[in-house]
C-alpha positions as CSV (number, residue, x, y, z in Angstrom):
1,X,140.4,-253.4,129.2
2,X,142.1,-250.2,129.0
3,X,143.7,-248.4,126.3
4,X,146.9,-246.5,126.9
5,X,146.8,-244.2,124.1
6,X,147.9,-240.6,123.8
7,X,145.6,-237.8,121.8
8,X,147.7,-235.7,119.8
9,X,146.7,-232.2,120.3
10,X,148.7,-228.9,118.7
11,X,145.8,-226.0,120.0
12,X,147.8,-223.8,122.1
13,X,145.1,-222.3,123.3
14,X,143.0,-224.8,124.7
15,X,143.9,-225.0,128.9
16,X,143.7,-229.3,128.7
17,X,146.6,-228.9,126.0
18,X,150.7,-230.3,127.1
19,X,152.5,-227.6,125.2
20,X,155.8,-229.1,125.5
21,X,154.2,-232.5,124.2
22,X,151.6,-231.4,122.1
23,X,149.3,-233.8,123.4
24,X,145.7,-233.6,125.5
25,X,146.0,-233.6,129.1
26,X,142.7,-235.3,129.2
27,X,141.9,-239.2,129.7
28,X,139.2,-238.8,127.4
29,X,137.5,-236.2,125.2
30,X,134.3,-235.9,123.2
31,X,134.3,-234.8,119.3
32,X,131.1,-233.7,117.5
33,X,130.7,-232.8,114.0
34,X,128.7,-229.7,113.3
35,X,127.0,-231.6,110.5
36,X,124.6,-235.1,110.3
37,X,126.7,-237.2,112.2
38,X,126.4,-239.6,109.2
39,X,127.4,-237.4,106.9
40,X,130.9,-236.0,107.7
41,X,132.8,-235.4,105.0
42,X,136.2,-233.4,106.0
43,X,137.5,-232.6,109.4
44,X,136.5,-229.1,108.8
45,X,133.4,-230.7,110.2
46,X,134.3,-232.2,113.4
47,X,135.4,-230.1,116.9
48,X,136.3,-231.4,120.2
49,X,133.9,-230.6,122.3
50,X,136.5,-231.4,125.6
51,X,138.2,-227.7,124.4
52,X,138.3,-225.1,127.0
53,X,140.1,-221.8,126.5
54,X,143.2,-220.6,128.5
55,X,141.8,-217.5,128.8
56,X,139.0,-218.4,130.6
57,X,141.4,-219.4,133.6
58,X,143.0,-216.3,133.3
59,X,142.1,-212.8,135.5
60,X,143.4,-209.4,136.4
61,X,145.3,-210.7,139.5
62,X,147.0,-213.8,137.5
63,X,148.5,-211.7,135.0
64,X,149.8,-208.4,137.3
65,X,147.3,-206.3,136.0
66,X,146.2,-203.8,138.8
67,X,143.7,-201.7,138.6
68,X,143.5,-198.4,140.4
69,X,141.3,-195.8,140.5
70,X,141.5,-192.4,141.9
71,X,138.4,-191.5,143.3
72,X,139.5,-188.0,143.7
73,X,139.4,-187.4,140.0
74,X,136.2,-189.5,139.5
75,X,134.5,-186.8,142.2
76,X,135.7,-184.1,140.4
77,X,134.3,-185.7,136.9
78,X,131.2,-186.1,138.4
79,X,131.3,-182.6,139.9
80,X,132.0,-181.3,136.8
81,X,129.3,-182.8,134.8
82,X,126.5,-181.8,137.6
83,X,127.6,-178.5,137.5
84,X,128.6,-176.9,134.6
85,X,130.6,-173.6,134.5
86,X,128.9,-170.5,132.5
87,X,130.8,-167.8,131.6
């Protein structure tokens, strides 16, 4: 028998999270207490376990960062540091 049920969710920052809904994404998720399971006594205690960050999804190219590098200037660095100037 299936259950149609929604999980409400409000963490932003977790990548399985509806925003506009503010529910899970998920068709399931796992929560763990970081206690004895028997002896939960707040839900300071309990985490889903189903969280993944948005930020792990996220790299240079997805938010326009490009990085260049002049390897003109990193020759000249290194010149510079092999080879001292006295005066």
């Amino acid at each position: 028998m299936a259950k149609k049920q929604k999980i409400k969710c409000d963490v932003e920052s977790c990548k399985h999270q509806n925003t506009e809904d503010e529910v899970c994404e998920l068709n399931e998720i796992k929560v763990s207490c970081n206690c004895n399971n028997d002896e939960c006594e707040s839900n300071d205690e309990t985490v889903c376990e189903s969280f993944e960050s948005v930020e792990d999804d996220i790299d240079d190219d997805d938010i326009g960062i490009e990085v260049e590098t002049n390897e003109e200037e990193e020759e000249e660095e290194e010149y510079s540091e092999e080879n001292p100037e006295t005066e």
